[in-house]
DRENDRENFI-142819 format. One record per residue (C-alpha): x, y, z; residue in one letter. Coordinates in Angstrom, 1 decimal, decimal comma, padded with zeros to 4 digits. Each point is the difference from the previous one (the first is absolute). Layout:
// DRENDRENFI-142819
{{X; Y; Z}; 'a'},
...
END
This chain:
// DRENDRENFI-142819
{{-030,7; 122,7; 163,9}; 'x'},
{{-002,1; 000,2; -003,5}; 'x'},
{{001,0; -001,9; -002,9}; 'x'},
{{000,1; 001,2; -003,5}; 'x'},
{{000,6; -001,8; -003,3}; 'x'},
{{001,1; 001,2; -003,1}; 'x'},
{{-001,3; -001,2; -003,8}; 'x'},
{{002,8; -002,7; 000,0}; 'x'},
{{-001,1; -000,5; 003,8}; 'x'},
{{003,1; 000,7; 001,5}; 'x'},
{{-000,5; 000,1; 003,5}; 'x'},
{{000,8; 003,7; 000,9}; 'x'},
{{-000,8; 001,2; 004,3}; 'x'},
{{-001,6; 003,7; -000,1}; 'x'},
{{000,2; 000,3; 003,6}; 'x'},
{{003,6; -000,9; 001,8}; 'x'},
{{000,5; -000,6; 003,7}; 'x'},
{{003,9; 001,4; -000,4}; 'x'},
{{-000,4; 002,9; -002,0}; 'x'},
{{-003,4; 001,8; 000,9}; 'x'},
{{-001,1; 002,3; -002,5}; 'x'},
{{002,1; -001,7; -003,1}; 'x'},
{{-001,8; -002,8; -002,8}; 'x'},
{{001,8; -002,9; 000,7}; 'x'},
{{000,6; -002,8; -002,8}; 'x'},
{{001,4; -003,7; 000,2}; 'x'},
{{002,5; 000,8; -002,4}; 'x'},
{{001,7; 003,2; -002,4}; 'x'},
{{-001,6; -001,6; -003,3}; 'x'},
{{-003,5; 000,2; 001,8}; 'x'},
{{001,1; 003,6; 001,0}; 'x'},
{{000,7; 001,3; -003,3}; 'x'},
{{-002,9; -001,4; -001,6}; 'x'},
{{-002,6; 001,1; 002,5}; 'x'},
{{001,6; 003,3; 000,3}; 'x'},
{{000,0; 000,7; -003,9}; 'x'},
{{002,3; 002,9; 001,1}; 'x'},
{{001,4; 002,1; -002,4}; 'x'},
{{002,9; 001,4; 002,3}; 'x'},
{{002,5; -001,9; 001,8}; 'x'},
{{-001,1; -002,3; 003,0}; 'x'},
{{001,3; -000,3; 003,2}; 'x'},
{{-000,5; -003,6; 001,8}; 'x'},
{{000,9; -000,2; 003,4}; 'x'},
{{000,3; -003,4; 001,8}; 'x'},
{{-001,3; 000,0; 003,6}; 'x'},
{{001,9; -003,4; 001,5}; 'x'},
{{003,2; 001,1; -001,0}; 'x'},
{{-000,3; 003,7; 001,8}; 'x'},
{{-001,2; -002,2; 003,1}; 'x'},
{{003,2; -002,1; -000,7}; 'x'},
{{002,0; 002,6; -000,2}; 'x'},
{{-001,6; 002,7; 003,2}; 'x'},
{{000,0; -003,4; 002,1}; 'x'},
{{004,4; -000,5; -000,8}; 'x'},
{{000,8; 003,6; 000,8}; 'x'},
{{-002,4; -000,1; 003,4}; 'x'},
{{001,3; -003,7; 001,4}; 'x'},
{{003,6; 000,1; -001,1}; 'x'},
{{001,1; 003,7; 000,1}; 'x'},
{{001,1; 000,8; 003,1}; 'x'},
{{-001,7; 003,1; 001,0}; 'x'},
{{-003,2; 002,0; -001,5}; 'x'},
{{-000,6; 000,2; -003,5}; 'x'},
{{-001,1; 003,4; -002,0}; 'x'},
{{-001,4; -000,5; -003,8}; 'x'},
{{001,8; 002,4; -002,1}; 'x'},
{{-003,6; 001,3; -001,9}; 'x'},
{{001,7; 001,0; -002,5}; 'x'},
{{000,4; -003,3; -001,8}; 'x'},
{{-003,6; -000,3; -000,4}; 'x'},
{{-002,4; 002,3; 001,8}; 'x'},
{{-003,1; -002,2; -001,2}; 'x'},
{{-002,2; 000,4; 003,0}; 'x'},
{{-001,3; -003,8; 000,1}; 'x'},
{{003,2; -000,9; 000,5}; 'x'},
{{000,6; 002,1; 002,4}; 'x'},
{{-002,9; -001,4; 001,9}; 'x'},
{{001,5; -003,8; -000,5}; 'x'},
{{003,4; 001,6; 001,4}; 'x'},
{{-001,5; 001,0; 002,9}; 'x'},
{{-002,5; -003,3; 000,1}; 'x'},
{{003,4; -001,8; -000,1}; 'x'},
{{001,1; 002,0; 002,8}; 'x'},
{{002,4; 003,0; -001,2}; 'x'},
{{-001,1; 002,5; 002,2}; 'x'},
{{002,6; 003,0; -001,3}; 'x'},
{{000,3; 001,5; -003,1}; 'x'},
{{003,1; 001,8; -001,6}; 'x'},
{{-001,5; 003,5; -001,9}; 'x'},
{{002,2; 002,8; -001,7}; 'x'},
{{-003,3; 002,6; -001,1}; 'x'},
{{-003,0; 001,1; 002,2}; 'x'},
{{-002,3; -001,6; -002,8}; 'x'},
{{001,2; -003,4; 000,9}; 'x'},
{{-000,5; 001,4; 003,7}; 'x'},
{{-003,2; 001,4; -000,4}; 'x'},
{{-001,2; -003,0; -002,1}; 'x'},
{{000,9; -002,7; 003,0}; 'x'},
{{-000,8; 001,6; 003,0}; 'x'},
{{-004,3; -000,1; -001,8}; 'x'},
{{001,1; -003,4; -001,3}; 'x'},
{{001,9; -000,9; 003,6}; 'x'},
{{-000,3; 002,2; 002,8}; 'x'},
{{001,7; -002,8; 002,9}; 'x'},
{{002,9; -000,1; -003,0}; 'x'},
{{003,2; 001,2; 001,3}; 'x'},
{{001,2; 002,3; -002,5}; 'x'},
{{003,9; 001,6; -000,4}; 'x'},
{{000,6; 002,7; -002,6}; 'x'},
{{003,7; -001,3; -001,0}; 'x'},
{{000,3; 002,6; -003,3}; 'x'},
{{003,1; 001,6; 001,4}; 'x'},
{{-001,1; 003,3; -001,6}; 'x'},
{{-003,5; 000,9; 000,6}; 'x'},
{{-001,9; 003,5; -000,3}; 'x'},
{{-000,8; 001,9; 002,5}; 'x'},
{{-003,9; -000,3; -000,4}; 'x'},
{{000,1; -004,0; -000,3}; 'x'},
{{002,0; -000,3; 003,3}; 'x'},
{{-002,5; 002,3; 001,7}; 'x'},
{{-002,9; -001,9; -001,2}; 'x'},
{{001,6; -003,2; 000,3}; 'x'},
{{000,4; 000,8; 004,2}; 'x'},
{{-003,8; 001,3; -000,6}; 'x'},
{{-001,2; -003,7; -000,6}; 'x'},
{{002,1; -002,0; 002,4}; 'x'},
{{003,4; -000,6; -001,8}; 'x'},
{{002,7; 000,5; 002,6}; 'x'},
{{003,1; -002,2; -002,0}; 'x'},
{{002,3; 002,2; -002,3}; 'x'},
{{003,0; -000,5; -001,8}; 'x'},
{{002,5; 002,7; -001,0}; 'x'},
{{003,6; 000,5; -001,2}; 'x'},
{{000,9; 003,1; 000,5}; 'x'},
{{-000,1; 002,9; 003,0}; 'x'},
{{-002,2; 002,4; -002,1}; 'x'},
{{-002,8; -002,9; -000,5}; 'x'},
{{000,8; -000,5; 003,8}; 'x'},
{{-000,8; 003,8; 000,8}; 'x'},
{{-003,4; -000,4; -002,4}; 'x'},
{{-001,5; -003,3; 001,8}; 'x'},
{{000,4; 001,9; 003,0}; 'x'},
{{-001,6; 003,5; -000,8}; 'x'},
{{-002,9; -001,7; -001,8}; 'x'},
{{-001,0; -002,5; 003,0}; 'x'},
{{000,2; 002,9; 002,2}; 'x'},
{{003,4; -001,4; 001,7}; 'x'},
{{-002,0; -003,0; 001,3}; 'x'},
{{001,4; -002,1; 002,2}; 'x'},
{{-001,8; -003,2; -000,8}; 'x'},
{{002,2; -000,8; -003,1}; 'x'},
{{002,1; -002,4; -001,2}; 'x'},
{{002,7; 001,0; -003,3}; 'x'},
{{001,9; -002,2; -001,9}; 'x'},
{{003,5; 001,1; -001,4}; 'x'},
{{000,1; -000,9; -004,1}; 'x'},
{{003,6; -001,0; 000,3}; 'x'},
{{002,2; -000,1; -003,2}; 'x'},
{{001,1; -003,9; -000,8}; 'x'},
{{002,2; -000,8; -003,2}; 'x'},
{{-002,0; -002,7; -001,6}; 'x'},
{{002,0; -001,9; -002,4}; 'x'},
{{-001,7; -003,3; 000,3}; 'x'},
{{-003,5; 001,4; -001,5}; 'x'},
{{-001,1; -000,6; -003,0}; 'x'},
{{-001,7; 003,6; 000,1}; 'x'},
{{001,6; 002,1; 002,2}; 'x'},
{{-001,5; 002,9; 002,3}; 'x'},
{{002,8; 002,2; 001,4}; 'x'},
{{000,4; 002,5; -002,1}; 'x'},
{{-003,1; 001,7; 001,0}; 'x'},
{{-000,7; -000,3; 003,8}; 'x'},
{{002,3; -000,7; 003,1}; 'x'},
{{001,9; 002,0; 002,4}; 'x'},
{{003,8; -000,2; -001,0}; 'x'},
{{002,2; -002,4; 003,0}; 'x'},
{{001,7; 002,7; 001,5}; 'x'},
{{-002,6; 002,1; 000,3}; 'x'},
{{-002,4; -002,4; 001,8}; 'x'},
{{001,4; -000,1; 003,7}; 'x'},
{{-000,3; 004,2; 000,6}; 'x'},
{{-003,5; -000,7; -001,7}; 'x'},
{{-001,0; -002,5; 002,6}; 'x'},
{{001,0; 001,9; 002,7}; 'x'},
{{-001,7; 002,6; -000,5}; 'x'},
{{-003,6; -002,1; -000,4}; 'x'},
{{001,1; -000,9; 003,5}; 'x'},
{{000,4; 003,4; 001,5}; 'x'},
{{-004,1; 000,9; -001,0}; 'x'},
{{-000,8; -003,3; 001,8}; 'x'},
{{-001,1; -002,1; -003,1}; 'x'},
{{-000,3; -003,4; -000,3}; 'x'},
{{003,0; -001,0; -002,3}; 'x'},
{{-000,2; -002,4; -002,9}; 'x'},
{{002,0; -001,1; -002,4}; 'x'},
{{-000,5; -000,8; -004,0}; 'x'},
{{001,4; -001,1; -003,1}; 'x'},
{{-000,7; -002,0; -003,4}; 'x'},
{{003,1; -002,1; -001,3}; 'x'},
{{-001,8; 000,3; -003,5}; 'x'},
{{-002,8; -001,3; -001,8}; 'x'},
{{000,6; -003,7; -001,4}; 'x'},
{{002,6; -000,8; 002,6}; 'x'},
{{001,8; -003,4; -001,1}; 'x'},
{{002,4; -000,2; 003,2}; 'x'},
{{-001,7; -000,3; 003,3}; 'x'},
{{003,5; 000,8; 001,9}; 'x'},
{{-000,6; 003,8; -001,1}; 'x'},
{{-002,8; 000,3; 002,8}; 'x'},
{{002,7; -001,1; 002,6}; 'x'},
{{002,1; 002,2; -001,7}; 'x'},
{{-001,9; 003,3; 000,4}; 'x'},
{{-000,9; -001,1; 003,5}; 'x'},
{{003,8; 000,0; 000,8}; 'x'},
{{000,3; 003,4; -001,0}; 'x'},
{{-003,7; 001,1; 002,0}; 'x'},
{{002,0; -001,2; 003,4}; 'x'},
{{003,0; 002,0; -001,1}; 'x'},
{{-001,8; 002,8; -000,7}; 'x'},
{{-002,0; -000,4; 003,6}; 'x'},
{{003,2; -000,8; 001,8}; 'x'},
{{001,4; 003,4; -001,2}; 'x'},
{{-002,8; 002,3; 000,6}; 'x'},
{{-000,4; -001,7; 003,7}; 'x'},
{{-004,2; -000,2; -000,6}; 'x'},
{{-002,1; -003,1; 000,6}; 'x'},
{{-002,6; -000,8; -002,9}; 'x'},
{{-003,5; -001,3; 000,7}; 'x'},
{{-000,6; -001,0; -003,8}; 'x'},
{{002,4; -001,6; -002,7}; 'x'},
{{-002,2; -000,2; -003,3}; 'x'},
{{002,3; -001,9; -002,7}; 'x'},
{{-002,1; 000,9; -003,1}; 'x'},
{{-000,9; -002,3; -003,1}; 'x'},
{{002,0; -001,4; -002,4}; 'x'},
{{-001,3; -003,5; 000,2}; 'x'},
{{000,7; -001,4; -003,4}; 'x'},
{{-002,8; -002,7; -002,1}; 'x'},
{{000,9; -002,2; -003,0}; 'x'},
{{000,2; 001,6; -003,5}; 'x'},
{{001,5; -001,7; -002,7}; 'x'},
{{003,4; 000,0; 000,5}; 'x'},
{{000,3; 001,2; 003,4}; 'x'},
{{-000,8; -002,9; 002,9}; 'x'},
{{000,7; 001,5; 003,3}; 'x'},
{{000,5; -002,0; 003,0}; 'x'},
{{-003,2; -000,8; 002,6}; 'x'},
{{-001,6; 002,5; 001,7}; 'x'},
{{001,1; -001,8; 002,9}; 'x'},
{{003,6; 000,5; -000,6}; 'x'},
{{-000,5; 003,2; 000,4}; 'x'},
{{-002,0; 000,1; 003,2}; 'x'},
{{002,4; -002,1; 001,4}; 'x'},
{{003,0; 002,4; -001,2}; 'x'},
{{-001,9; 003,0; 001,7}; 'x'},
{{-001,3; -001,5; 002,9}; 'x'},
{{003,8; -001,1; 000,7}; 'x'},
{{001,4; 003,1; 000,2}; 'x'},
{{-002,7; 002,0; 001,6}; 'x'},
{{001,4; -002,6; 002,4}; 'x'},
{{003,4; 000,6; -000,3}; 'x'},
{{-000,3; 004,1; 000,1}; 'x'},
{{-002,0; 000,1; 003,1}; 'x'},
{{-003,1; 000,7; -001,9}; 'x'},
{{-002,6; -002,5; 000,4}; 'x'},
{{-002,0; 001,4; 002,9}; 'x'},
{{-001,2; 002,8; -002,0}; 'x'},
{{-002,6; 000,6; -002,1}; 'x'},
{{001,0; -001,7; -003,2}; 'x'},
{{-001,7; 000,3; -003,0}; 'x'},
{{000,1; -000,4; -003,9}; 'x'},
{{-001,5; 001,3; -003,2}; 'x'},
{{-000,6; -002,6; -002,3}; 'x'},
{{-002,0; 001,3; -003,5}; 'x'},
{{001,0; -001,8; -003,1}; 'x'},
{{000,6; -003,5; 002,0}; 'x'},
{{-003,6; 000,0; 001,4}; 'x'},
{{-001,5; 000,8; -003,2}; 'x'},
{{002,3; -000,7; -003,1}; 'x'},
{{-001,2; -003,5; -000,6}; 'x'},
{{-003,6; 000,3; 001,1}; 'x'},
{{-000,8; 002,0; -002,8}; 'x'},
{{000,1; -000,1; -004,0}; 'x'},
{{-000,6; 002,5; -002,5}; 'x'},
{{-001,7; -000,9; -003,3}; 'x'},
{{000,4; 002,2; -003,0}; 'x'},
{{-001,2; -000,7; -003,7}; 'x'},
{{001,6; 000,3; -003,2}; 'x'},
{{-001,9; 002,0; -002,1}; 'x'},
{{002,6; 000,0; -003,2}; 'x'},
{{003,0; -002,0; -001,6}; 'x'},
{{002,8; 001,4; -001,9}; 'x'},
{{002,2; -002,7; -000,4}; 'x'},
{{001,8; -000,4; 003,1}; 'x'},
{{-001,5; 003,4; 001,2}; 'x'},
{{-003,1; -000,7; 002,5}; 'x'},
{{-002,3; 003,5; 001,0}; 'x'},
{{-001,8; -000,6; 003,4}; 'x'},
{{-002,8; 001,3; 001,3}; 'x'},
{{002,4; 000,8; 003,5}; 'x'},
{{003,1; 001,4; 000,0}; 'x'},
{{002,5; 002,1; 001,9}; 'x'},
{{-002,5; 002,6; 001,1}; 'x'},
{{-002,4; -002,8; 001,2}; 'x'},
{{001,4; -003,1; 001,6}; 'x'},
{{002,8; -000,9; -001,6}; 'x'},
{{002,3; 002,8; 001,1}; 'x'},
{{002,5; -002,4; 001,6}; 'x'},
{{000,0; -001,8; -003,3}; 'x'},
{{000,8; 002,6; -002,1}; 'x'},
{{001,9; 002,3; 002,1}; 'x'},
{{001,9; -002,0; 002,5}; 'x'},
{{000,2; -002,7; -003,0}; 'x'},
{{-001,5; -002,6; 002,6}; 'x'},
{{-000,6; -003,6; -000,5}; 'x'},
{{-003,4; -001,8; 000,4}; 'x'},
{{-000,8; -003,4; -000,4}; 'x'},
{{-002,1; 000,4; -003,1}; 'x'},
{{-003,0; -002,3; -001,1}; 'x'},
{{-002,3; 000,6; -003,3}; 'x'},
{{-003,9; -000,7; -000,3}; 'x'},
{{-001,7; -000,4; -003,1}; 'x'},
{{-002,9; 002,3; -000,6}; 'x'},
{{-002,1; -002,9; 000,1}; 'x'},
{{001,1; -001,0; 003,7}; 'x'},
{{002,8; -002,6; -000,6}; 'x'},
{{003,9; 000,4; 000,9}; 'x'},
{{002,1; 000,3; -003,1}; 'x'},
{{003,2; -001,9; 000,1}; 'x'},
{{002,1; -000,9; -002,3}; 'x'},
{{003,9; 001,1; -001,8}; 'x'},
{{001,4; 003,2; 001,7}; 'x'},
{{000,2; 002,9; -002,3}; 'x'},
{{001,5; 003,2; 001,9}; 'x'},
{{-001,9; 003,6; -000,3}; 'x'},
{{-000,1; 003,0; 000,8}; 'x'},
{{-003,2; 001,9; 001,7}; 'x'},
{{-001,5; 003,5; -000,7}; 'x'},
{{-002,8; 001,5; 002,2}; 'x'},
{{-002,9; 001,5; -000,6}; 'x'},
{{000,6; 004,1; 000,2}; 'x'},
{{001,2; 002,0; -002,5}; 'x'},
{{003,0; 000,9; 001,7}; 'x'},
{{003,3; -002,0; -001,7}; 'x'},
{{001,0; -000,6; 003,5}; 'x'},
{{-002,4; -002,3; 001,0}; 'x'},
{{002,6; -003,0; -001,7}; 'x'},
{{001,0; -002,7; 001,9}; 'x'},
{{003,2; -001,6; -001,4}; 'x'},
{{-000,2; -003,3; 001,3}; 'x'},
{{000,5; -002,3; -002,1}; 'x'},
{{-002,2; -002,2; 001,8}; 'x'},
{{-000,5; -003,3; -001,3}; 'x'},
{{-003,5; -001,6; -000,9}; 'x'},
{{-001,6; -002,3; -002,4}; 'x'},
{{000,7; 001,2; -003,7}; 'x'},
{{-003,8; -000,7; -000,8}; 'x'},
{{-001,1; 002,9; 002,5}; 'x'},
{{-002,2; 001,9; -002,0}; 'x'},
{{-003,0; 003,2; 000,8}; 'x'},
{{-002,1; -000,9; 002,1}; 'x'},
{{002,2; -002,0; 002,3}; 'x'},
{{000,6; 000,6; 003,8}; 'x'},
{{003,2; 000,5; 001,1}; 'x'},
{{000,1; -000,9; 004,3}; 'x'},
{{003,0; 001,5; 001,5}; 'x'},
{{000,1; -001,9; 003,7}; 'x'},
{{001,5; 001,1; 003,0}; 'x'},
{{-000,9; 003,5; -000,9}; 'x'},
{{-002,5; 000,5; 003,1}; 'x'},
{{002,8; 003,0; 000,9}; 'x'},
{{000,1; 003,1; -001,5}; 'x'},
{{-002,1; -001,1; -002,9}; 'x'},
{{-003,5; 001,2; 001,3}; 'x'},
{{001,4; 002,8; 001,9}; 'x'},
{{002,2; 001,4; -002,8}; 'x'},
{{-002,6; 000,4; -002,5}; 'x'},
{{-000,9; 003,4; -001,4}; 'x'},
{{-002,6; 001,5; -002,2}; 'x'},
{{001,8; 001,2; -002,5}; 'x'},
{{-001,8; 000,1; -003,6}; 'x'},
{{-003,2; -001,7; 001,9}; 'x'},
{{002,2; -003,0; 000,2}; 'x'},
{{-000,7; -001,6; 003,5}; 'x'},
{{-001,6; -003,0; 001,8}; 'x'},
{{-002,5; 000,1; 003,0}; 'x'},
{{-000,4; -004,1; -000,4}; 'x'},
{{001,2; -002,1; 002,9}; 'x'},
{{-001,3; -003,2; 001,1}; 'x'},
{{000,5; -002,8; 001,9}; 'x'},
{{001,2; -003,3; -001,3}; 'x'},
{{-000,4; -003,0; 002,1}; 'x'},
{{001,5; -002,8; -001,4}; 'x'},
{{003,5; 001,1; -001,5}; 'x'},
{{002,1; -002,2; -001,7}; 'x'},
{{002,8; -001,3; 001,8}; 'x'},
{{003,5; 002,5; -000,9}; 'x'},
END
């Protein structure tokens, strides 16, 4: 491991043993000032994605899939796998394509319940043999495009109302209730293996709506008279934001573990797809102000870069400020309002959030727990982007 110093010779690690291929740094005030950066930077912290792979793999009951989607950085990928997640959850043949050179023993399911016709084929092509679907005519496409294999296994999207979720995700996907049994019955009759899935939301606060949804698979089981090899209950498993404190993630392995009991499914291939609560906290996104208007703060990030979810969803972050001369600003709480960098008058985020009334240009804003869909939301709209992730080692405690 080489050692580097900077002018004020803070220690900073070039080379990291848990995130090959990223700088690593002690600490985010090292980061920035090494970096010198002039677009947003994304810190990653390796002990807590270890922390938070090595939960899901001891105490959830059956296998676990990352859902890529939350943040496709390919080190962390690797320290997924390292940690010992051996599937991965996709919904485009890029993501495909990119972990089977990354991966090739991963075990990788295409759960996008629509999927083009092209992608499925080429997703049989290099090895995938795990689909999801909600509907007979995406049933009808998986099958012409893998040549009617035999050696498949599909997942039924099914429809769940999802009013414990603080973001919900039924309006989109899901086979309707009443629908599902004929659905199921006729995966039997081509000889497929038969799964089962279904998200109960993003930001689930109530772990009794897995058990809920899993009463309604056995209904649905019971009336189409087919046996299931696979149940796959989705995400949803919630992390702290301000003003939202969920209950442990073992309240909520313990709720579905109890009534994969009770509905007679425990002795099938179980599995989860965990995204935001592997990475949420292992990651934080730091953005600069670059002017003040009085309460008004323009960012060089916004809702075309990494703080989508800020601006759009309006959601909270723990917030922190850095001077531009490496020192956390504290101090009375003014409230603001932030503007990104683009042209575009959409690229607003209404807030208010709350920091330290002497913030001024040149400041770093950190915006923790944003390790999801901050990296992987990010667009290059107006040349306004980051390519800057690294590894920090030694994280304050959060």
């Amino acid at each position: 491991m080489q050692i580097a110093h900077s002018q004020n010779e803070k220690e900073v690690i070039v080379q990291s043993d848990f995130l090959s291929g990223l700088r690593a740094y002690a600490s985010e005030e090292t980061a920035l000032d090494m970096e010198s950066c002039d677009d947003a930077v994304h810190f990653l912290y390796p002990e807590r994605l270890i922390e938070n792979a090595t939960k899901f793999v001891s105490g959830f009951g059956g296998a676990t899939l990352y859902a890529i989607k939350a943040n496709p950085n390919p080190s962390l990928i690797k320290l997924f796998w390292d940690a010992g997640i051996r599937r991965f959850e996709t919904a485009s043949i890029r993501e495909i394509e990119m972990l089977s050179a990354m991966l090739p023993e991963a075990e990788i399911y295409f759960m996008h319940p629509v999927k083009s016709r092209r992608a499925i084929a080429r997703a049989y092509e290099l090895g995938v043999r795990n689909f999801a679907f909600d509907c007979a005519e995406e049933l009808r496409k998986i099958e012409e495009e893998t040549g009617h294999a035999d050696d498949l296994r599909l997942f039924l999207r099914l429809h769940m109302e999802q009013t414990d979720a603080l973001h919900p995700l039924n309006d989109k996907f899901g086979v309707p209730m009443q629908e599902a049994p004929l659905v199921l019955q006729r995966m039997a009759g081509f000889g497929h293996k038969l799964g089962v899935t279904f998200h109960v939301g993003s930001q689930c606060m109530d772990p009794t709506a897995y058990r809920t949804a899993l009463a309604k698979v056995r209904a649905i089981v019971d009336q189409a008279g087919v046996e299931l090899d696979a149940v796959d209950v989705g995400g949803g498993f919630p992390v702290f934001y301000p003003g939202m404190e969920p209950a442990p993630l073992e309240t909520y392995f313990g709720q579905i573990n109890a009534a994969l009991e009770e509905f007679g499914f425990s002795d099938l291939d179980i599995m989860c797809e965990p995204g935001r609560a592997l990475v949420a906290n292992a990651g934080t996104v730091a953005v600069r102000v670059e002017m003040r208007k009085s309460n008004r703060l323009y960012l060089n990030d916004g809702t075309y870069g990494a703080l989508f979810d800020a601006g759009i969803s309006k959601w909270p972050y723990p917030l922190e400020v850095i001077s531009g001369q490496g020192v956390e600003v504290k101090g009375e709480g003014a409230k603001f309002k932030f503007y990104g960098p683009t042209c575009d008058s959409l690229d607003v985020m209404e807030g208010p959030f709350e920091l330290p009334d002497s913030i001024e240009e040149g400041d770093w804003i950190l915006f923790h727990h944003l390790g999801a869909y901050g990296f992987a939301m990010q667009t290059k709209f107006n040349g306004f982007y980051s390519d800057t992730v690294v590894s920090i080692e030694a994280p304050k405690a959060r």
